[in-house]
Every structure is written in structure tokens, then in C-alpha cells.
C-alpha positions in Angstrom: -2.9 7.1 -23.1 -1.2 6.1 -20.1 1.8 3.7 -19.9 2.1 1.3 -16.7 5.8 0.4 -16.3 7.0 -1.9 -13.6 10.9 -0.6 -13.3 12.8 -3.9 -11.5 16.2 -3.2 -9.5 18.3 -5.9 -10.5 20.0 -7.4 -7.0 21.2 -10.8 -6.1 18.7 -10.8 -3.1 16.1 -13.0 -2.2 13.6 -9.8 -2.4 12.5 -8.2 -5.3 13.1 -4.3 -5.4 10.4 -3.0 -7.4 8.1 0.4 -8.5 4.9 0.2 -10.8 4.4 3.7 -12.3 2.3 5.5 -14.5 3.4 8.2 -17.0 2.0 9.6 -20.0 2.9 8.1 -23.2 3.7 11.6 -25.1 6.2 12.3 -22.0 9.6 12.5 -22.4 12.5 9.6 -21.3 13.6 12.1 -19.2 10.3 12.5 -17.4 10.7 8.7 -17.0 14.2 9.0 -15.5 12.8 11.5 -13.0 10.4 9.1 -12.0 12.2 6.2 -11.6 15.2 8.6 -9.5 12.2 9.8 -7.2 10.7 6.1 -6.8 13.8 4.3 -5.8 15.2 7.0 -3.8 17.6 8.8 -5.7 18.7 12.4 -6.0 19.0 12.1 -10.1 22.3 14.0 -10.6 24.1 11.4 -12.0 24.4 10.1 -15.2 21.8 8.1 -16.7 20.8 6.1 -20.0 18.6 4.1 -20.8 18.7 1.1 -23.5 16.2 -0.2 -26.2 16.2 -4.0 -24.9 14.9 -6.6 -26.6 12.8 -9.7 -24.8 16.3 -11.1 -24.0 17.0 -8.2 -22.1 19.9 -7.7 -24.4 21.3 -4.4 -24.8 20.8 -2.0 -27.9 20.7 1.6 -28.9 21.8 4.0 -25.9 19.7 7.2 -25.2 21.7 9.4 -22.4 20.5 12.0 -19.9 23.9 14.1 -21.5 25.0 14.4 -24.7 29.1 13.5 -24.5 29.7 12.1 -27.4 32.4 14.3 -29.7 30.2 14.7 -32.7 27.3 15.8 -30.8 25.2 12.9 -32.2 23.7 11.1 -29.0 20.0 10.7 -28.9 18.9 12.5 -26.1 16.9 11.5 -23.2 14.8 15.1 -23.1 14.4 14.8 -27.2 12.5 11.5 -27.4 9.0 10.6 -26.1 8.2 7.5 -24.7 5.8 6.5 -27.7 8.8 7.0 -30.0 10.6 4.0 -28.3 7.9 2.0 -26.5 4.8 0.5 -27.9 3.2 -3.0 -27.8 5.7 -4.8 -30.1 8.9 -2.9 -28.0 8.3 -3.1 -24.2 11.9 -3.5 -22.2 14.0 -1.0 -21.7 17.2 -1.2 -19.6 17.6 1.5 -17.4 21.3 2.5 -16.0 21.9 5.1 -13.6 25.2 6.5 -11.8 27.5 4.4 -13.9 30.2 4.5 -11.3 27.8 2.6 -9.1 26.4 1.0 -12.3 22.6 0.6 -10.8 21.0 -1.2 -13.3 16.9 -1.5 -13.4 14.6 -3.6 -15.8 11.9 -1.3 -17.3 8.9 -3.5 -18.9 5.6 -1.7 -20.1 3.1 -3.9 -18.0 -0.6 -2.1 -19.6 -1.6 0.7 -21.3 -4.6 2.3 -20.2 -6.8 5.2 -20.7 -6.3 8.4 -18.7 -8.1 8.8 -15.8 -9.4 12.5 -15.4 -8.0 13.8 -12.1 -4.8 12.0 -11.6 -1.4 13.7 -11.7 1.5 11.7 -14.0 3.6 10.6 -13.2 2.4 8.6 -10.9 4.3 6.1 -8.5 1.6 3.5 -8.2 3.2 0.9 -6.3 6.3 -0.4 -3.8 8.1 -3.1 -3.3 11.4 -3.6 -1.1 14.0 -1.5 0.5 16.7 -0.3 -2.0 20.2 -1.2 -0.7 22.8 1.1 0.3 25.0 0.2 -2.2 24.2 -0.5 -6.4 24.3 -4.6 -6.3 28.0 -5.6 -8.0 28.2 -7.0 -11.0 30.1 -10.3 -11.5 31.6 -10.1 -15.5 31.7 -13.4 -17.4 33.9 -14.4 -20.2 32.8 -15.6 -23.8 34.9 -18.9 -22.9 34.9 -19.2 -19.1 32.6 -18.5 -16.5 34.9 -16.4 -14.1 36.0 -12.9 -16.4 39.5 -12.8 -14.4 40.6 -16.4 -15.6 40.4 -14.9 -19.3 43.4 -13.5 -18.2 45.1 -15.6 -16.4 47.3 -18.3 -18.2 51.0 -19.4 -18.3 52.1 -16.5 -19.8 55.1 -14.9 -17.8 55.4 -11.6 -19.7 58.8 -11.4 -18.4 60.3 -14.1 -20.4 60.7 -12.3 -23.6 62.5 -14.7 -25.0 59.7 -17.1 -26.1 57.4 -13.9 -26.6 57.5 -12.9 -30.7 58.7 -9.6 -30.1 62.4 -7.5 -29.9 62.6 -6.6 -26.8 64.9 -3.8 -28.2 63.1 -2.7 -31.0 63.7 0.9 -30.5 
């Protein structure tokens, strides 16, 4: 069987950056990485994971291009077929790539179809947009406000020890 993903960039731009691609369902996450690398333009040396998603789009279990965890115990990119985490009932994936430039895609399982005899996969099927120069930045929110920095901003002078509840000379 064949898997149809559509792999969204997520920007803030009026125009949606997007790839449809075809891959076989018994190859690897890594083939996938390749793909999506090749598709949007990328040379695929950095580091890259990819995250089981829920219809929320909320982030769960990591699977990295490079194991570099201490206990050698990351699930592996090369090590886990597509079938193995994608199927009808689990179709998002969150895709991460460079994470000092933190380009972050949307990977959804659009179809699965039947192989057609004669094509090469993976297959980039379809185009959409220019990718940007630059990974879009990221704008962090708060669990109480809607602005990350004011979390830490407040009328706390950390200079004033006298009405922190510390010694400043405890040693």
C-alpha cells in the first residue's frame, strides 16, 4: 500500500507552503524525512524528529534522526516503519527539522491507495509555495498570559534581598 501525506510548513504567511507525497507504507520514517528534506528544499544534515500528534496537533512520543539520549533508548527514525506509527485511526505527525532554526511541518496522511506498477516512491506528487529563507519564528505563550516574556516580568527587584526569604550570607 501506498501512503499519501500532505506535509504543511507552518508560517504566519498569507500562503500555504505545502508538498503532497507518496511513500510506501513499509518504508522507514527516515525515508520520510528524506522526502520531506528533498521536497521543501533542504540539504537533510540537520537534526530531525518527528512526533506522534494527536488530532490537536499536540505533541507526543519523539522519534529522532540520532540517537543522543545517555541510555541509548531513543526510538529511532531508521528503526520504525511508517505502518508502525501511522494508520487510519493515527494520521498527524509533527515533523521538526534543524532545531536551531526550529522548522516545524504538519504531516497528515491524506489517502491510502494501492500501488501503481511503474512508479518510483517516494514520490513528490505535488507543490505549493516558495519556502522562505528563514524557519518562520515562533512566538512562546505562557499558561497565564498571552506574551511568554511577561511571565517573567513583575515587581520583583532581585536586588532588594531584604524582603527576599533568603540569607544573603548563607555561606
Amino acid at each position: 500500500m501506498i501512503y499519501r501525506f500532505r506535509v504543511i510548513l507552518d508560517n504566519d504567511t498569507e500562503e500555504d507552503i505545502f508538498r503532497d507525497l507518496e511513500i510506501r507504507e513499509t518504508d522507514s520514517l527516515e525515508d520520510l524525512h528524506n522526502i520531506i528534506t528533498q521536497s521543501f528544499g533542504f540539504d537533510g544534515t540537520e537534526m530531525a524528529s518527528f512526533y506522534v500528534s494527536n488530532d490537536q496537533w499536540e505533541q507526543g512520543e519523539e522519534i529522532s534522526l540520532f540517537d543522543l539520549s545517555e541510555d541509548a533508548s531513543a526510538r529511532l527514525m531508521n528503526e520504525t516503519s511508517l505502518d508502525s506509527i501511522v494508520h487510519e485511526a493515527q494520521t498527524k505527525l509533527i515533523y521538526i527539522y534543524d532545531f536551531l532554526s526550529m522548522w516545524t511541518f504538519y504531516v497528515e496522511l491524506a489517502e491510502i491507495a494501492e500501488e501503481t506498477e511503474g512508479h518510483d516512491y517516494p514520490n513528490l506528487m505535488f507543490v505549493q509555495g516558495q519556502v522562505p529563507d528563514n524557519a518562520p519564528e515562533k512566538l512562546f505563550k505562557s499558561d497565564t498570559d498571552d506574551d511568554f516574556s511577561s511571565e517573567f516580568e513583575d515587581d520583583l527587584d532581585t536586588n532588594d534581598y531584604d524582603h527576599l526569604d533568603f540569607d544573603e550570607n548563607w555561606n
